[in-house]
C-alpha positions in Angstrom: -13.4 -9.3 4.2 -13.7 -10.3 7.9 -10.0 -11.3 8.5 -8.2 -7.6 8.2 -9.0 -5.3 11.1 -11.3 -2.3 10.6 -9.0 -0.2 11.9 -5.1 -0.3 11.7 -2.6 2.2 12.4 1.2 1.8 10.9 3.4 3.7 13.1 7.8 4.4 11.7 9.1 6.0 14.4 12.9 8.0 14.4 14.6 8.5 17.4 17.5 10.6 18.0 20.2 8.6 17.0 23.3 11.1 18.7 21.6 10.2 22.3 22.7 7.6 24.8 19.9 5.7 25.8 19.8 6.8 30.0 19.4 4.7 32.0 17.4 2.0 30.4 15.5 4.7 28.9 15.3 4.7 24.8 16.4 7.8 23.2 13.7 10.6 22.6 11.8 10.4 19.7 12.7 12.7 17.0 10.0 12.2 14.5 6.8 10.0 14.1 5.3 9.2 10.7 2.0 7.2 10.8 -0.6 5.9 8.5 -4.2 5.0 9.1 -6.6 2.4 7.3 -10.4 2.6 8.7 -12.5 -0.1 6.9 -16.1 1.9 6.0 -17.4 -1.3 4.9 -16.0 -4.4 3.3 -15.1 -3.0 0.1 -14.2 0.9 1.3 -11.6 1.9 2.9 -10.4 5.5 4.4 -6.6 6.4 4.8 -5.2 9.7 6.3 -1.3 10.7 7.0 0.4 12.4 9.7 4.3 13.2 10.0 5.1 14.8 12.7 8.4 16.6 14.5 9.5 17.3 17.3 11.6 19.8 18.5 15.1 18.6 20.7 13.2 20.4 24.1 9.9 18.6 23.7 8.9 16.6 26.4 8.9 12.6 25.7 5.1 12.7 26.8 4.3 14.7 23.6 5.6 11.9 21.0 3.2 9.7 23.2 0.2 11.7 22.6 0.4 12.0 19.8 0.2 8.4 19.1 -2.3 8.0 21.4 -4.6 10.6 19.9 -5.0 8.1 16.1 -5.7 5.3 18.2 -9.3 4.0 19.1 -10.2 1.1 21.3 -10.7 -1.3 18.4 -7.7 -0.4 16.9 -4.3 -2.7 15.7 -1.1 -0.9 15.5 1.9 -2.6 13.1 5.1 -1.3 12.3 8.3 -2.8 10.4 11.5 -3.7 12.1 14.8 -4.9 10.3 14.7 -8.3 9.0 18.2 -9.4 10.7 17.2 -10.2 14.1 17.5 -14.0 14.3 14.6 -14.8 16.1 10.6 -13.1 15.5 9.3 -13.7 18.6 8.7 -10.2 19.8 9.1 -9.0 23.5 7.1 -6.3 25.3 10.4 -3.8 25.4 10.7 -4.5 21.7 6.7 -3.8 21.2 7.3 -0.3 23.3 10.2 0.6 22.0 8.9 0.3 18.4 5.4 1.4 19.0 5.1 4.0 22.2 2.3 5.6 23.2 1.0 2.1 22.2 0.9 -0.1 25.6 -2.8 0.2 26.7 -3.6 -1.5 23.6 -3.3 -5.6 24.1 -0.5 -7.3 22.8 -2.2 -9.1 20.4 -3.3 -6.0 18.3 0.1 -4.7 17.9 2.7 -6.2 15.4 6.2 -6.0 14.6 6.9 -7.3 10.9 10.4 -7.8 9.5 11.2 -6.5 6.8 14.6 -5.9 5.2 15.4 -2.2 3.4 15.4 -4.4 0.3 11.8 -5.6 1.1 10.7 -2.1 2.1 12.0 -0.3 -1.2 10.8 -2.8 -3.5 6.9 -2.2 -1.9 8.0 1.7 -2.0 9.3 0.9 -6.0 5.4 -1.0 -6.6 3.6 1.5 -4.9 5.5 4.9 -5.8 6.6 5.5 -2.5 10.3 7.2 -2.0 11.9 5.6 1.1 15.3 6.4 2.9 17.1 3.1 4.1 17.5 3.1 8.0 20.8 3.9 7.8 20.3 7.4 5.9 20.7 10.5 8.4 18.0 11.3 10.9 16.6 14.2 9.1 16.4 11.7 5.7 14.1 9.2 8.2 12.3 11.9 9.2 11.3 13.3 5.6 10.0 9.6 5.0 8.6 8.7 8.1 5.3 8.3 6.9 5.9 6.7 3.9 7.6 4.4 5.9 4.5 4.2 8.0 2.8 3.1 4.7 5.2 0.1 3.9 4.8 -0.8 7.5 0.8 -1.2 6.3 1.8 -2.7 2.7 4.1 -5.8 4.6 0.3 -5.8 7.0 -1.9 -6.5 3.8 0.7 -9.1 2.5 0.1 -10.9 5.6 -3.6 -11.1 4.9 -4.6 -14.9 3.4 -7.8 -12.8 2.2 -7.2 -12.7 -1.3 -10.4 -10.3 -2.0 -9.8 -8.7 1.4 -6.1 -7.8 -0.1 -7.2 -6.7 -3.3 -9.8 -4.4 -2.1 -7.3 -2.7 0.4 -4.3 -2.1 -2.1 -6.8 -1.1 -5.1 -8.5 1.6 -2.6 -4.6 2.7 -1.6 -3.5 2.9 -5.1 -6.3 5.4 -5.9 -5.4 7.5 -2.6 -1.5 7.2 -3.6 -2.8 8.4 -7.1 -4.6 11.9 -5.8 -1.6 12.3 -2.6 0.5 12.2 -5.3 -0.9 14.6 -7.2 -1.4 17.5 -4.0 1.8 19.5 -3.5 4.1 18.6 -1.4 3.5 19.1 2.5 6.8 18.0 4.7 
């Protein structure tokens, strides 16, 4: 179970979508929904949630700290992007514009996957998660944000040619989707 990285963090970020971008700068970040896998050992693994949102006068440096504070220096950060962009080489404004808080980290260790809202709810469908289609309002991304976050990480397992390494990671996530589903709900 060497191949998949011990620890990975899947970021769905919404933005404010009524803002401008100024000045070459992206609009501010409205919510931030992220989802961490930390390998314990090759057949354990540990996943936590946050969804957080921030408020209209928050300072764009707060977004970014917040990212920063789930990463560590091993860690690889993914996120999915729609699948209609003709070409998948990524560029380092897509990479930061996609995953902030992000660019200490080398580029190798972060990933954009493609993935279509068709793609996206059928993993949501397999896996019980609910998931708004990028075109539902901002405060419909927002309430799904992080279980976007965690289709972002089910399109990262897919990519795995670790057949045991993939069926240890989604059997540990289907137990963990089994007891969040079961807690009340939080957002």
């Amino acid at each position: 179970m060497n191949e998949y990285p011990n620890h990975v963090v899947a970021l769905a970020v919404v933005r404010h979508p009524s803002e401008p971008a100024d000045r070459g700068q992206p609009p501010r970040i409205y919510s931030i929904g992220a989802f961490t896998c930390e390998r314990l050992t090759d057949w354990e693994a540990r996943f936590t949630e946050t969804h957080v949102a921030f408020a209209s006068d928050d300072p764009s440096c707060l977004p970014l700290a917040h990212v920063k504070s789930l990463l560590r220096r091993d860690s690889h950060v993914v996120t999915c992007a729609p699948a209609e962009r003709h070409t998948s080489r990524r560029t380092r404004k897509d990479l930061d514009f996609l995953l902030p808080g992000t660019e200490e980290l080398p580029r190798a260790r972060r990933r954009i996957f493609r993935a279509s809202d068709e793609r996206l709810s059928q993993l949501g469908w397999q896996f019980d998660l609910e998931l708004n289609h990028e075109d539902a309002t901002v405060l419909q991304q927002a309430r799904s944000a992080a279980r976007r976050a965690q289709a972002a990480w089910l399109t990262s397992v897919a990519a795995t040619h670790d057949l045991p390494t993939k069926s240890a990671l989604l059997t540990s996530y289907r137990a963990w989707r089994i007891i969040q589903n079961a807690m009340p709900i939080r957002f």
